[in-house]
N, C-alpha and C positions, 0 to 999 in steps of 0.2 A: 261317294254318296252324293246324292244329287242337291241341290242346294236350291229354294226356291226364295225370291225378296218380293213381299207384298207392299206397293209402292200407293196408298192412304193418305187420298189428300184430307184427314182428319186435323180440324182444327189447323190446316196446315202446315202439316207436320206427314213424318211419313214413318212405316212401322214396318221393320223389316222382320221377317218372321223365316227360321230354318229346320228346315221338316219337313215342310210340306209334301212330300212325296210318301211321307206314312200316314196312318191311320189319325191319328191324334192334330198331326199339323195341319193335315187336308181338313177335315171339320174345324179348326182355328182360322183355315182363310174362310172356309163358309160364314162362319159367323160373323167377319168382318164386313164379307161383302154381303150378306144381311143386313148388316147397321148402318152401311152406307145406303142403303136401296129404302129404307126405315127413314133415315136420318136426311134422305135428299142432299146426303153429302156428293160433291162432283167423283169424277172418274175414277176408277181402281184400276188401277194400272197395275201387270204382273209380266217382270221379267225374270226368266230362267238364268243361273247359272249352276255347270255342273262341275265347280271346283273350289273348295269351301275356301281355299285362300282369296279367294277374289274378294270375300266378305272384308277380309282385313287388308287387302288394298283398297274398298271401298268406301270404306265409315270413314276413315281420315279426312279422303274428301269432300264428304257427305255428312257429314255429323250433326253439323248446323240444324241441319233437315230433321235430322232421326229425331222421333219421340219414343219410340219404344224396340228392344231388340229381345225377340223372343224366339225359345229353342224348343221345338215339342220332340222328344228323343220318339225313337221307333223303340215299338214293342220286340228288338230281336235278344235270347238270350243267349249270348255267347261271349266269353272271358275276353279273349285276344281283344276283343269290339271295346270291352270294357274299360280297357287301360288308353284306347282312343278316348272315348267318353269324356274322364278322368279330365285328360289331358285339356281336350279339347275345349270341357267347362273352362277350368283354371285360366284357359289364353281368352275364352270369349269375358270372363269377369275381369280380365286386367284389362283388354281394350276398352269394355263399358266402361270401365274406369278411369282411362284416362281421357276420355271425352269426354265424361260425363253423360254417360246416356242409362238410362233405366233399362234393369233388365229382367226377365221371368225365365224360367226354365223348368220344363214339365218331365219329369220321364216316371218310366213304369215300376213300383217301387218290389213288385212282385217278381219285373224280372230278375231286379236290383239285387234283390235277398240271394239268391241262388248263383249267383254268375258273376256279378261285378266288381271289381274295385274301387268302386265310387260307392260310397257313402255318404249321405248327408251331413251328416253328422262330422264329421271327417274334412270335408270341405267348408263346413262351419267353420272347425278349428283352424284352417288354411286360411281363410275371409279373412278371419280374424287379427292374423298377422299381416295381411296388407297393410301400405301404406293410404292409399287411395282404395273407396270402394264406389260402385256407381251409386247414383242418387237415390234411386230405389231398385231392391232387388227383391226376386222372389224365387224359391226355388219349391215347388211340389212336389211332393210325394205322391201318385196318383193310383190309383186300387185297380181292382178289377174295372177297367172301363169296358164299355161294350154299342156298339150304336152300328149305324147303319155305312154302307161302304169300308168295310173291316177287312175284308179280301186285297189285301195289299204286298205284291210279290217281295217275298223273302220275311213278311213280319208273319208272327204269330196271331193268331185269333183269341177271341175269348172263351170264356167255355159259355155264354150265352150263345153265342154263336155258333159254337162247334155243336151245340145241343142242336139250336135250328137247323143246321145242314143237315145231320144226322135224321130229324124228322121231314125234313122235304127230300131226301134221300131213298128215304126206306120205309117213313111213315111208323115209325116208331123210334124211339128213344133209349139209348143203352146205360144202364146204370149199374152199380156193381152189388153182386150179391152183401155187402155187407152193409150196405146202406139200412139203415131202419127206415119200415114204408110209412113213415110219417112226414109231415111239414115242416112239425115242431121241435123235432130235437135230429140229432147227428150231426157231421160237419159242415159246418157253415163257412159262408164268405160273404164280404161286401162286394157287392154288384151297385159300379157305378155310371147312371145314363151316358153317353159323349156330351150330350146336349146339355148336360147339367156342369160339365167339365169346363168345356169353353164357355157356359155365361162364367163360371169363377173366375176364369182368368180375363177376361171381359169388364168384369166387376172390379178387379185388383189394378186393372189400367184406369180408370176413370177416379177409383175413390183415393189410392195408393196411399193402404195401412202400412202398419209397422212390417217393417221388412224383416224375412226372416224363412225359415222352413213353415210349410205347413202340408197336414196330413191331408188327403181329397178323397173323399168317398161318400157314399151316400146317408151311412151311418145306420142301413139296415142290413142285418147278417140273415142271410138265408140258407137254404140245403138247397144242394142239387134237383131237388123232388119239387121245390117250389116253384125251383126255375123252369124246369120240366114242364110242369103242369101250367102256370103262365102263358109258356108260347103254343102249347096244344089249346086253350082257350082264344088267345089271340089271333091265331088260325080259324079259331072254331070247328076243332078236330075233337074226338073223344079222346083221352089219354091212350095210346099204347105205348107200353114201358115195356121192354125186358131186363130182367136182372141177371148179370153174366159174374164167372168167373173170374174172366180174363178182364183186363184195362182195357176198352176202346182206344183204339189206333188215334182218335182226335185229343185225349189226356194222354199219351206217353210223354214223357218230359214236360206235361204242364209244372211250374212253379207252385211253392205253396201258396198257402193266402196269406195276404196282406189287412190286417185289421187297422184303418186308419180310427186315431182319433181330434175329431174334431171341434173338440172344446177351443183350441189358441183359434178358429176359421171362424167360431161362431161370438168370439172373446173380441173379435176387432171391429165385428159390426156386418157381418154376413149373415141375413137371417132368412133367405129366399129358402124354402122348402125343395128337398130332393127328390126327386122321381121316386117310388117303391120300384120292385121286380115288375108287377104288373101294368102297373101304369109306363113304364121306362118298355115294358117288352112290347106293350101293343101300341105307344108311338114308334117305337124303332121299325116293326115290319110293315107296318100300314107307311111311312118313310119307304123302305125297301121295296117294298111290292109297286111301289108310284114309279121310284128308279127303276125298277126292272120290268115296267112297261111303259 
């Protein structure tokens, strides 16, 4: 797994971040090197290593430095991966811990439900038996996220985005016969912006609430039909839907949904408003469309 450190000379201080090569971590360095370019803070420095032990020959001699150590997990769902996961949290919470360094940890809770042996909840009850815990910690729960540069080899996509390939593909949209052709009612999901993802955890580095689990999502449950219709608008296409028997090859093995809630997120003093589908779909491709020319 390839392992990136984002070297921030923030308040100087420096914030090593691992992920980076997935969907979720790549837009957490975006955001930082936003803040810096906002903030007229000096140089970002970013070195590669591609052996996640180096992290823990690292911090020993670096610790001083570190202000924050964050882990955005890849959206991939697979068990064997899982008990890495697991594993992997556990060793990176005792290190933060014995330096004393704050730590965040984001993964995909959707994958989480279907595949994993990591638990929140579970690792809660583990925390809790430590002796030492880092000075602040956060671990999220994060929903359907969706946002632009989501094409990331070996990760899963969203079904927002599985939707838009689908229409810039073929120029219509494949739904399943049993969908009701309404907005307003059948299965729903929270659909949340990326952009709306990393200002949270952006926000939790700067104000740092009570430490703990909490749910991330945008807090509006849609149908597939909404989402549909959204990115046929945001294109500025007329809707073509087919409705099929079969599952679309881009949902075989999609994960169920995840219904975050967000009451303990809006309980500690986060009250910035979340993108909807439509506003979150037509910043994401007008985003896309700029990158891809």
């Amino acid at each position: 797994m390839s392992v990136f450190f984002i070297f921030a000379a923030i308040h100087l201080a420096m914030v090593v971040i691992i992920g980076t090569d997935g969907f979720l971590g790549g837009r957490m360095v975006a955001k930082l090197q936003d803040a810096e370019a906002r903030c007229s803070i000096s140089d970002l420095e970013l070195v590669q290593f591609t052996d996640t032990d180096e992290f823990f020959q690292f911090l020993p001699l670096h610790y001083r430095e570190v202000e924050w150590v964050i882990y955005c997990d890849k959206r991939i769902p697979n068990a064997a991966l899982s008990v890495f996961r697991y594993e992997f949290v556990q060793k990176l919470w005792t290190v933060a811990a014995r330096y004393s360094v704050p730590l965040l940890y984001a993964f995909h809770q959707s994958v989480e439900l279907s595949e994993s042996d990591f638990h929140s909840d579970r690792f809660v009850v583990w925390a809790g038996r430590q002796y030492q815990s880092p000075p602040f910690w956060y671990i999220f729960r994060v929903g359907e996220v969706y946002g632009q540069k989501e094409e990331v080899p070996g990760e899963n996509t969203s079904r927002v985005y599985a939707f838009y390939r689908q229409i810039v593909s073929h120029g219509e949209a494949f739904l399943p016969e049993t969908d009701l052709i309404t907005e307003e009612v059948g299965a729903t999901r929270d659909y949340l912006y990326v952009q709306d993802a990393v200002r949270v955890f952006y926000w939790f580095m700067q104000h740092r609430p009570a430490n703990g689990v909490y749910d991330l999502g945008s807090g509006f449950e849609r149908t597939d039909l909404a989402v549909v219709n959204a990115i046929f608008r945001a294109l500025n296409l007329p809707p073509q839907i087919r409705y099929t028997s079969s599952l679309p090859v881009d949902f075989i093995g999609k994960p169920e949904p995840f219904c975050p809630d967000l009451h303990k997120l809006r309980e500690i003093g986060y009250k910035k408003p979340f993108f909807s589908v439509e506003k979150g779909v037509k910043s994401f491709l007008r985003r896309q469309n700029k990158a891809e020319n």
